[in-house]
C-alpha positions as CSV (number, residue, x, y, z in Angstrom):
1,X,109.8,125.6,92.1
2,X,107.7,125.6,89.0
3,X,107.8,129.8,88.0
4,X,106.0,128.9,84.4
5,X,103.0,127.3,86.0
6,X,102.7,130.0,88.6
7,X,103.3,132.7,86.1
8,X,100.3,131.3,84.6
9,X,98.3,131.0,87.7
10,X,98.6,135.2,87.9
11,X,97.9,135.7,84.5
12,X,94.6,134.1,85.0
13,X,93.6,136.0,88.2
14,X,94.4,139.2,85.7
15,X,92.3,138.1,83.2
16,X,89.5,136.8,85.9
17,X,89.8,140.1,87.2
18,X,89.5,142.2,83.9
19,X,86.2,140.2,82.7
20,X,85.0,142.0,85.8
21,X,86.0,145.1,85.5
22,X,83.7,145.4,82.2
23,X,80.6,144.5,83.7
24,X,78.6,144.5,87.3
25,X,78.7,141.4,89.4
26,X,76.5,138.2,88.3
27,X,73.6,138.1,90.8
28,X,74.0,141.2,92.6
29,X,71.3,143.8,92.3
30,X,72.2,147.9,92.7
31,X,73.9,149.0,95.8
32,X,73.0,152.5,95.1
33,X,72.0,153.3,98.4
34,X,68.1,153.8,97.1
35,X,67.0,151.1,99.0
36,X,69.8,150.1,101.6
37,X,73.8,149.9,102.3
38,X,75.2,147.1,100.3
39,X,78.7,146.0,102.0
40,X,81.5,144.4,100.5
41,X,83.5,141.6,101.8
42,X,86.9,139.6,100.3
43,X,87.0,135.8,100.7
44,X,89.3,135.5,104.0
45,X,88.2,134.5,107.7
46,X,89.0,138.4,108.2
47,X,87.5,139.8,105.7
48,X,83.9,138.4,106.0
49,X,84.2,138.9,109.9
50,X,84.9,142.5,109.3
51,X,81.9,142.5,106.7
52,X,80.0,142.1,109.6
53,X,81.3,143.9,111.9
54,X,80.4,147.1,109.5
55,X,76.6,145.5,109.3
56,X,76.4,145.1,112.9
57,X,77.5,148.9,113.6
58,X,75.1,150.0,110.9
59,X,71.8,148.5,111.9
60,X,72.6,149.1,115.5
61,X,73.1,152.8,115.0
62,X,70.6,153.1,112.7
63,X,68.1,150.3,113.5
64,X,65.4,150.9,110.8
65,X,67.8,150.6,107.7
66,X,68.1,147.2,105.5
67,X,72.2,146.1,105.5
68,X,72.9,143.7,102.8
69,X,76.3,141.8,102.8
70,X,78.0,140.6,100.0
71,X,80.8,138.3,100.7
72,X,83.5,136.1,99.1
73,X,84.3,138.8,96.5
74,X,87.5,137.2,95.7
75,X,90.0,139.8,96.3
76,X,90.6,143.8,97.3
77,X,90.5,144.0,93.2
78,X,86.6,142.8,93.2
79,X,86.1,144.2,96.2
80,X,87.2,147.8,94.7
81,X,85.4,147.1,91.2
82,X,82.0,146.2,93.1
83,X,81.8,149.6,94.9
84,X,82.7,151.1,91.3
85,X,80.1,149.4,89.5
86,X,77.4,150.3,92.1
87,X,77.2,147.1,93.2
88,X,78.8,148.2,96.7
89,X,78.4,151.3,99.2
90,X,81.1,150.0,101.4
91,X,84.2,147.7,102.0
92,X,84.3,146.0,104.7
93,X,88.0,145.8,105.0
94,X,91.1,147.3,102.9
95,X,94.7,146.9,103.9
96,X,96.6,150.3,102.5
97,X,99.9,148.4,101.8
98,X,97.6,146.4,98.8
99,X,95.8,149.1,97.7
100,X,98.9,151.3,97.6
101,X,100.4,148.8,95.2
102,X,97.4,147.3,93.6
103,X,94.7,149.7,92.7
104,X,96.3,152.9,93.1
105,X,99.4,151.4,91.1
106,X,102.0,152.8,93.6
107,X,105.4,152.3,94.7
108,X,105.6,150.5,98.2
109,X,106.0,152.7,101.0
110,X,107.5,152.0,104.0
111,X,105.9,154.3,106.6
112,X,102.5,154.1,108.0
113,X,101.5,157.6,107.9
114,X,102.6,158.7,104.8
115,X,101.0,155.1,103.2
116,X,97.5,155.8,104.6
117,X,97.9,159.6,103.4
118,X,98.9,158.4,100.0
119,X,95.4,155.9,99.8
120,X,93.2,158.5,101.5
121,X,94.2,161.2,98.6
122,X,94.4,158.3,96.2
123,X,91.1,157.1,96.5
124,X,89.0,160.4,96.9
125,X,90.8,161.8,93.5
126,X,90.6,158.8,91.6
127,X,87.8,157.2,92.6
128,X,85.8,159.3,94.4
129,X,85.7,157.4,97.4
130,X,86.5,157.7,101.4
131,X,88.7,155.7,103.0
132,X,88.6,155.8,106.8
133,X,91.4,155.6,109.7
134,X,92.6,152.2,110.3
135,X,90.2,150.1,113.0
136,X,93.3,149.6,115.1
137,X,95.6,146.6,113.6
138,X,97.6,145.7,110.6
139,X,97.2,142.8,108.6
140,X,100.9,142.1,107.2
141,X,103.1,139.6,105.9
142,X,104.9,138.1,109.0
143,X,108.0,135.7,109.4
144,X,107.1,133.0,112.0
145,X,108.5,130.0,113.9
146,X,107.3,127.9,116.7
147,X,108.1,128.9,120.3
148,X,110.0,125.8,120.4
149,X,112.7,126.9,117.3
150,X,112.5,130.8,118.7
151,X,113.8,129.6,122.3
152,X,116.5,127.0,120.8
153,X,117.9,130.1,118.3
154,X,117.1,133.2,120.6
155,X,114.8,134.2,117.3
156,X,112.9,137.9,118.0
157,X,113.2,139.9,114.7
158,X,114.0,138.7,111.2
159,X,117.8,139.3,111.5
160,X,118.4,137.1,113.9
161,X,117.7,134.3,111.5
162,X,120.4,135.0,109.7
163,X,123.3,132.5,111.4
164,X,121.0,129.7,111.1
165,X,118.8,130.8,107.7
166,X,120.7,128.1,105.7
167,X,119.8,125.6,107.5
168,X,116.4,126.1,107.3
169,X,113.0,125.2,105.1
170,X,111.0,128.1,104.6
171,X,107.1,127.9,103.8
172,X,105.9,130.9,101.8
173,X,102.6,132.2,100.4
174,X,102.7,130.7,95.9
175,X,102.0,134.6,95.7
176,X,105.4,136.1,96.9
177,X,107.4,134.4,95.2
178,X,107.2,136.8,92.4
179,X,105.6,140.0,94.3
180,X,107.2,143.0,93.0
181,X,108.4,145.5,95.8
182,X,107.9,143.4,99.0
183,X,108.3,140.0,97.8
184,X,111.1,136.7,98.0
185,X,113.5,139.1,96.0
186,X,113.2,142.2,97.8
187,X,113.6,139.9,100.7
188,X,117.3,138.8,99.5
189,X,118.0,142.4,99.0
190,X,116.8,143.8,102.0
191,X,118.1,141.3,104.8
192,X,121.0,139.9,102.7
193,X,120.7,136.0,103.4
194,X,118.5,132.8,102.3
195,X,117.0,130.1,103.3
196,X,118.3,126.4,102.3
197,X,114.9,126.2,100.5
198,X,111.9,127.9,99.9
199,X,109.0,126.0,99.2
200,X,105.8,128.2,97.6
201,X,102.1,126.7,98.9
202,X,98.7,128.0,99.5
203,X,99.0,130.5,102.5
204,X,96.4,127.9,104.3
205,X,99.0,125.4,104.2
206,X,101.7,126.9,105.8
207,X,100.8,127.3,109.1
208,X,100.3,123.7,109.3
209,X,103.8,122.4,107.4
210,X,104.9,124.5,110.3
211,X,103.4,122.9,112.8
212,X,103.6,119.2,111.5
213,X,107.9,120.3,111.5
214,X,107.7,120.0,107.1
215,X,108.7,123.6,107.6
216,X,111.3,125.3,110.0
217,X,109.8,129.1,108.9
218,X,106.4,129.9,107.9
219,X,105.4,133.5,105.7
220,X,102.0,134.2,106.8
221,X,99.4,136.8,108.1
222,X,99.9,138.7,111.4
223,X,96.5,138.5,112.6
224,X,96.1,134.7,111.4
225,X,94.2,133.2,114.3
226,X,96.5,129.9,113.9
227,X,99.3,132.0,115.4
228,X,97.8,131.8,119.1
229,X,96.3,128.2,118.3
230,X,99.8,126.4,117.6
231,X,101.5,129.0,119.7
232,X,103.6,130.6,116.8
233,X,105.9,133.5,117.9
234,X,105.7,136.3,115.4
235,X,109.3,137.5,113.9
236,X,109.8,141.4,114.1
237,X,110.1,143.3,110.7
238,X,113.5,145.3,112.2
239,X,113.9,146.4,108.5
240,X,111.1,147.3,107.5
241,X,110.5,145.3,104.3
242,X,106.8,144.8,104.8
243,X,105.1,147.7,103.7
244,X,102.2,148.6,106.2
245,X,99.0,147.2,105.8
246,X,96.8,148.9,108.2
247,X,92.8,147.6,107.9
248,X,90.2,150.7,107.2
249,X,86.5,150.6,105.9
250,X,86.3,152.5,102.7
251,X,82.9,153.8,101.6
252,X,81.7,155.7,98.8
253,X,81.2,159.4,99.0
254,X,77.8,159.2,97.3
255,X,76.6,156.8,99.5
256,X,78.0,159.4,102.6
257,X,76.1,162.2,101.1
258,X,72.6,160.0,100.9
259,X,73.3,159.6,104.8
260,X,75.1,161.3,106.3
261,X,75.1,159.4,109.6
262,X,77.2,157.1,108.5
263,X,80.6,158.4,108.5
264,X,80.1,158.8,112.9
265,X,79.3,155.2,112.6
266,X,82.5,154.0,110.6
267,X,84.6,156.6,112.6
268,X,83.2,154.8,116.0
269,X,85.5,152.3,114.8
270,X,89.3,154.3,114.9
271,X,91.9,152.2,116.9
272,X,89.0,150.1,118.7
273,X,90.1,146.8,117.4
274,X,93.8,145.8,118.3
275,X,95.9,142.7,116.6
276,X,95.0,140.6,119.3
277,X,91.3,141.2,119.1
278,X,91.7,140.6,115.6
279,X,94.0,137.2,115.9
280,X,91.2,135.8,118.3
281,X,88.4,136.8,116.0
282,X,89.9,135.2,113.3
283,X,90.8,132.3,115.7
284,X,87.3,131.9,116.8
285,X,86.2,131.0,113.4
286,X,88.8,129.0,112.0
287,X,89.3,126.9,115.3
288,X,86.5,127.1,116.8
289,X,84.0,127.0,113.8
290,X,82.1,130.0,115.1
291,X,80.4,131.4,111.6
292,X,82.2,135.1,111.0
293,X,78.3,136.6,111.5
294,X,78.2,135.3,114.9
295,X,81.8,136.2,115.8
296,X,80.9,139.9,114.8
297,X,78.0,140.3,116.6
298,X,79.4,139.2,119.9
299,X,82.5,141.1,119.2
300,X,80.3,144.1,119.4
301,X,78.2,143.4,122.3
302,X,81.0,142.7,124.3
303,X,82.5,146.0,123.4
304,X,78.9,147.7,123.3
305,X,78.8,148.9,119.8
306,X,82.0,151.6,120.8
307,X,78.8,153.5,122.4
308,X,81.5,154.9,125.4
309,X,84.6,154.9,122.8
310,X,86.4,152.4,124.2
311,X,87.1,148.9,123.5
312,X,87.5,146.1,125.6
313,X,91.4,145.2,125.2
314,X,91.4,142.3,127.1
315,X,89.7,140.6,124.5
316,X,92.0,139.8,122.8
317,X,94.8,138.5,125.4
C-alpha cells in the first residue's frame, strides 16, 4: 500500500478543510434563522436522506415556515463549520463516535452513554450548540462477509475470524488505514491477528470487490443499504473496538431560542428510526435510485410524522 500518497491525500482534506474554516460557504446566504431554518447535510446517501428527513418534520409541524437544505457539505468537519459560520441552523445528521474524535478532539470512547454525554457537554460548552438523542441507530464501522463465507466458517462476531484471518483478503475504507484510535492498528492490537492482505479503496468499492469474490472481508458502514442488497451478514464488534457512532440532529441554541418549537419537533425523532429502517432507506436510493427527497418524505408518511410516537418497525424488515 502506497502510505506517502495517502498521507498526502489527508493532508489535503486538512488544508481543504482549514480554507473553510476562515470564511463562510461560497454561495450560501445567512442561516440566521431571520428568514427561515437552514439545514445541513454531509455528502453520503445517509446523510442527505436524513437532511430531509429534518425538512420534512419541520414544515410538517410547522407548515408556514421556509426549510432550506443545503447538502453535499463534504464532511461532519463542513458540516460543523457551516452551522458556526451562520451558514447553518441544523445538522441533519452527526455520528458521536466522529465528533468525539474529530471536532471535540477527544479520546475514543467505548461506551455509548458516556460517548453521547461527552458530545452533548462538548458541544453546548464549546460551541454553543445542542445536540439531541440519537434517532434510534448507529452508523459504525462493520466487519462483513457474504452469507455464503459466514455459513462455510461458522463467522458471527469478529473473533471468529481469527482461525481463518490469514487466509483471507480484506477490503478496507483508504481512511482506516491510518485512523488514530479505532483504526487497521488498533485493530491488530485489539483482536490480535491479521489478514493475509489488506487492500485500502474507496469505501464505495468495497462492497462490490466483496461481492465480485476480489475480497473475502469487506470494512464498511452498518447501515449501508448494500448490506441487505448482496445479502451481507454483518460481523459482531465482541470487543468493542468501534467506538459508538450513534446518529443525532444537532441544532444551534440561537436558532432554538428564535423558535422554540423546534426542539419538540427534533425530539419527535428519539429511537424512531431503527438500523433496519435506516439500511432500507439508504437501500432505496442507492439500489433503487429513489432521490434521498423522496425516500424521506415517504419515510415519514408511512410513519405519520411520529404524530402517535411510534414508528413503524416493520419497515425496515
Amino acid at each position: 500500500m502506497n502510505k506517502l500518497k495517502m498521507k498526502k491525500s489527508f493532508l489535503l482534506s486538512l488544508v481543504s478543510a482549514g480554507v473553510l474554516a476562515g470564511c463562510a460557504l461560497p454561495g450560501l446566504g445567512s442561516g440566521s434563522g431571520e428568514k427561515g431554518i437552514t439545514v445541513a447535510g454531509v455528502t453520503s446517501t445517509e446523510g442527505l436522506i436524513m437532511s430531509y428527513v429534518v425538512e420534512g418534520m419541520i414544515e410538517h409541524y410547522m407548515d408556514d415556515m421556509d426549510v432550506q437544505v443545503i447538502n453535499n457539505l463534504g464532511s461532519s468537519t463542513v458540516s460543523h463549520q457551516a452551522l458556526l459560520n451562520g451558514d447553518a441552523n441544523i445538522a441533519g445528521v452527526k455520528y458521536t463516535g466522529t465528533s468525539l474524535t474529530g471536532e471535540l478532539g477527544e479520546d475514543p470512547i467505548t461506551d455509548p452513554e458516556k460517548a453521547l454525554e461527552v458530545v452533548v457537554e462538548g458541544f453546548d460548552k464549546e460551541f454553543d450548540l445542542k445536540w439531541f438523542p440519537s434517532y434510534g441507530f448507529a452508523n459504525s464501522y462493520a466487519f462483513m462477509v457474504t452469507k455464503e463465507t459466514a455459513e462455510e466458517y461458522g463467522l458471527e462476531k469478529i473473533s471468529d475470524l481469527e482461525p481463518y484471518a490469514l487466509e483471507m483478503n480484506a477490503g478496507v475504507d483508504n481512511s482506516w488505514i491510518e485512523r488514530e484510535g479505532d483504526g487497521y492498528d488498533a485493530f491488530l492490537d485489539t483482536y490480535g491477528f491479521d489478514f493475509n492482505r489488506v487492500y485500502p479503496m474507496q469505501i464505495g468499492l468495497v462492497y462490490d470487490a466483496l461481492q465480485a469474490g476480489s475480497m473475502d472481508i469487506i470494512l464498511g458502514y452498518s447501515t449501508d443499504g448494500r448490506i441487505a442488497s448482496y445479502d451481507l451478514v454483518v460481523l459482531e464488534d465482541d470487543l468493542q473496538l468501534f467506538p459508538p457512532y450513534d446518529a443525532s440532529p444537532l441544532a444551534t441554541n440561537e436558532i432554538l431560542e428564535t423558535y422554540p418549537e423546534l426542539e419538540g419537533i427534533l425530539l419527535r425523532m428519539e429511537g424512531m428510526i431503527s438500523e433496519e429502517q435506516m439500511q432500507e432507506m439508504n437501500y432505496e436510493a442507492d439500489n433503487n435510485l429513489k432521490e434521498p427527497k423522496v425516500v424521506a418524505d415517504d419515510f415519514l408518511e408511512d410513519n405519520n410524522y411520529f404524530e402517535d410516537g411510534s414508528s413503524n418497525t416493520e419497515g425496515g424488515e
